[in-house]
FIRO-389942 format. One record per atom (N, C-alpha, C): x, y, z; residue in three letters. Coordinates in pm, 1 decimal, m for minus. Layout:
% FIRO-389942
R, px, py, pz, code
R, X, Y, Z, ala
...
//
This chain:
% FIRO-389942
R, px, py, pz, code
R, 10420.6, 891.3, 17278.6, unk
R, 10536.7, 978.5, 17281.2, unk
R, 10569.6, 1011.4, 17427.2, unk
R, 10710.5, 1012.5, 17492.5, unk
R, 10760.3, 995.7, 17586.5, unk
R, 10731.8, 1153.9, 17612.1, unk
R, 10756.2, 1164.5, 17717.5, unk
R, 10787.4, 1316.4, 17814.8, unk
R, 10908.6, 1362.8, 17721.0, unk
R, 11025.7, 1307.6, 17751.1, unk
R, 11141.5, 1398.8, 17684.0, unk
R, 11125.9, 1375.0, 17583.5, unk
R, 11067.4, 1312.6, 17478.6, unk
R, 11055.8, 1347.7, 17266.4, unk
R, 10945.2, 1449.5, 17251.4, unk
R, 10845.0, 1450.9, 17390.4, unk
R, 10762.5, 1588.9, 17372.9, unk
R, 10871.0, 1724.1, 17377.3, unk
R, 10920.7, 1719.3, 17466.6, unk
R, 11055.9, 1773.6, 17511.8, unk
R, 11155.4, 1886.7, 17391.6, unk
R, 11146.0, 1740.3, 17362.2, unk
R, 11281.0, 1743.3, 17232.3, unk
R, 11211.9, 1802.2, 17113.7, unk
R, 11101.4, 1814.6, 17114.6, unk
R, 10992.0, 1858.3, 17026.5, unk
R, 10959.5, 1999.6, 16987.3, unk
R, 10950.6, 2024.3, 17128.1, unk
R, 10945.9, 2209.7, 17129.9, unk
R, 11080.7, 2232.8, 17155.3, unk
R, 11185.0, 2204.0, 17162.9, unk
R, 11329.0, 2258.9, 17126.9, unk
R, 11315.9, 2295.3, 17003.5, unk
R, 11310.3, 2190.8, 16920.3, unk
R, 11290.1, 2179.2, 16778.2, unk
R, 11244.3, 2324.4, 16726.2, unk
R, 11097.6, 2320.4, 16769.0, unk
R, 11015.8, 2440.7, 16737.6, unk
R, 11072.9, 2574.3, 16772.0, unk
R, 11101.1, 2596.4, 16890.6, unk
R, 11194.5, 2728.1, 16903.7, unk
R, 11366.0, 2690.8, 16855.8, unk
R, 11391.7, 2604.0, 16842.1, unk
R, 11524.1, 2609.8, 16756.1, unk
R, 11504.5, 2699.6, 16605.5, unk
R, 11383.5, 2650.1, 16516.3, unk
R, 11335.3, 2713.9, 16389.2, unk
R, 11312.1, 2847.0, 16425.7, unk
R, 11240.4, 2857.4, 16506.9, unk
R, 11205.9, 3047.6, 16548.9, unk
R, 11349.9, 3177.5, 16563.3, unk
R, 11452.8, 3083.7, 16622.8, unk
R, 11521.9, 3159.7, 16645.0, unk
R, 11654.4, 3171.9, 16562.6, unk
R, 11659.2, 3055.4, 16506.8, unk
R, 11813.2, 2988.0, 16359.3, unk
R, 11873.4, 3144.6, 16293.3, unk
R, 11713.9, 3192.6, 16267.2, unk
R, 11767.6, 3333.1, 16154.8, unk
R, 11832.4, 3457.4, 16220.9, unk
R, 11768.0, 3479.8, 16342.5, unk
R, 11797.0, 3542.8, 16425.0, unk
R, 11883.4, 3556.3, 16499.1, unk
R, 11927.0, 3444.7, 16575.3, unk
R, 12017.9, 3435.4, 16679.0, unk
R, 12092.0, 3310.5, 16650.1, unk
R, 12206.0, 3287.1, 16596.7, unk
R, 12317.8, 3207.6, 16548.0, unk
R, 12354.7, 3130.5, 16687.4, unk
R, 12378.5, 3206.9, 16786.0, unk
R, 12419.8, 3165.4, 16897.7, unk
R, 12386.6, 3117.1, 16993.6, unk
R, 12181.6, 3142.5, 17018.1, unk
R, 12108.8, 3021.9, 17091.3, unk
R, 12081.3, 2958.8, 16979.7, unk
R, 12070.3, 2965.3, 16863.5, unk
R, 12061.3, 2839.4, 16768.4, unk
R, 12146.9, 2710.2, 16756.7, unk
R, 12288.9, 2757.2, 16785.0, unk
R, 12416.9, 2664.0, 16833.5, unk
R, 12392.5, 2590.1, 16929.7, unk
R, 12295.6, 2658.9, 17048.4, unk
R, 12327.1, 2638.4, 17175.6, unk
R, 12207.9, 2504.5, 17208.2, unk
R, 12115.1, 2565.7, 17086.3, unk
R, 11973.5, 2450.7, 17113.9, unk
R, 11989.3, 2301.4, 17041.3, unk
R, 12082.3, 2300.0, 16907.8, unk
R, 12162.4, 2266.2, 16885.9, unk
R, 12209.7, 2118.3, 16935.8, unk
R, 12276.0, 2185.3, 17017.3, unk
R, 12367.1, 2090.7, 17141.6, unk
R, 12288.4, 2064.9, 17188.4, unk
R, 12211.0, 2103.1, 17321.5, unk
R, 12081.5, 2034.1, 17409.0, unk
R, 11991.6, 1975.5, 17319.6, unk
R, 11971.6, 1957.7, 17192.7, unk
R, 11861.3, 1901.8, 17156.8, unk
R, 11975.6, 1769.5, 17143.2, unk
R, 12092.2, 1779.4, 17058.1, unk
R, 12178.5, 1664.8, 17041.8, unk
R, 12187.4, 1568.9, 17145.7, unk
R, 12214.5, 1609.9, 17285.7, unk
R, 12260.9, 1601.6, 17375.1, unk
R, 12159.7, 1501.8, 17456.8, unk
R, 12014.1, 1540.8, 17456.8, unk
R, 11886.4, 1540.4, 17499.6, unk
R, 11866.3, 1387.4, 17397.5, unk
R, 11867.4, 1370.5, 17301.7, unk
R, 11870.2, 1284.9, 17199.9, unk
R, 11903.3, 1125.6, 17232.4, unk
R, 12074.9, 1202.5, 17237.2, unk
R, 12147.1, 1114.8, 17302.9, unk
R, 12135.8, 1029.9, 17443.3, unk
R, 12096.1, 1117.0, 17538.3, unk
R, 12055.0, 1036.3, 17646.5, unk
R, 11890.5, 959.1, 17665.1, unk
R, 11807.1, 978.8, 17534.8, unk
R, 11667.3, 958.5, 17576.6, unk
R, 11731.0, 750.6, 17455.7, unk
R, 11802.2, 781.4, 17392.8, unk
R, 11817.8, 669.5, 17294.3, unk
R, 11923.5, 571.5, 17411.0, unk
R, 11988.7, 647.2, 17443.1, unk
R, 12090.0, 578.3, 17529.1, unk
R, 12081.8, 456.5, 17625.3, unk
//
């Protein structure tokens, strides 16, 4: 497993921590995880 899918990994994990809570870094992690995705496949 690469550096950035470790990466992309614990986004993941605090993406779940925070979904219920906070709508709006949940959006936000969201995107950077999308984003992050996108350039590691790219």
């Amino acid at each position: 497993m690469s550096i950035e899918e470790r990466r992309i990994d614990r986004l993941y994990k605090l993406l779940h921590q925070v979904e219920r809570n906070d709508p709006d870094t949940a959006a936000a992690l969201r995107w950077a995880i999308f984003e992050l995705e996108r350039m590691v496949k790219g």
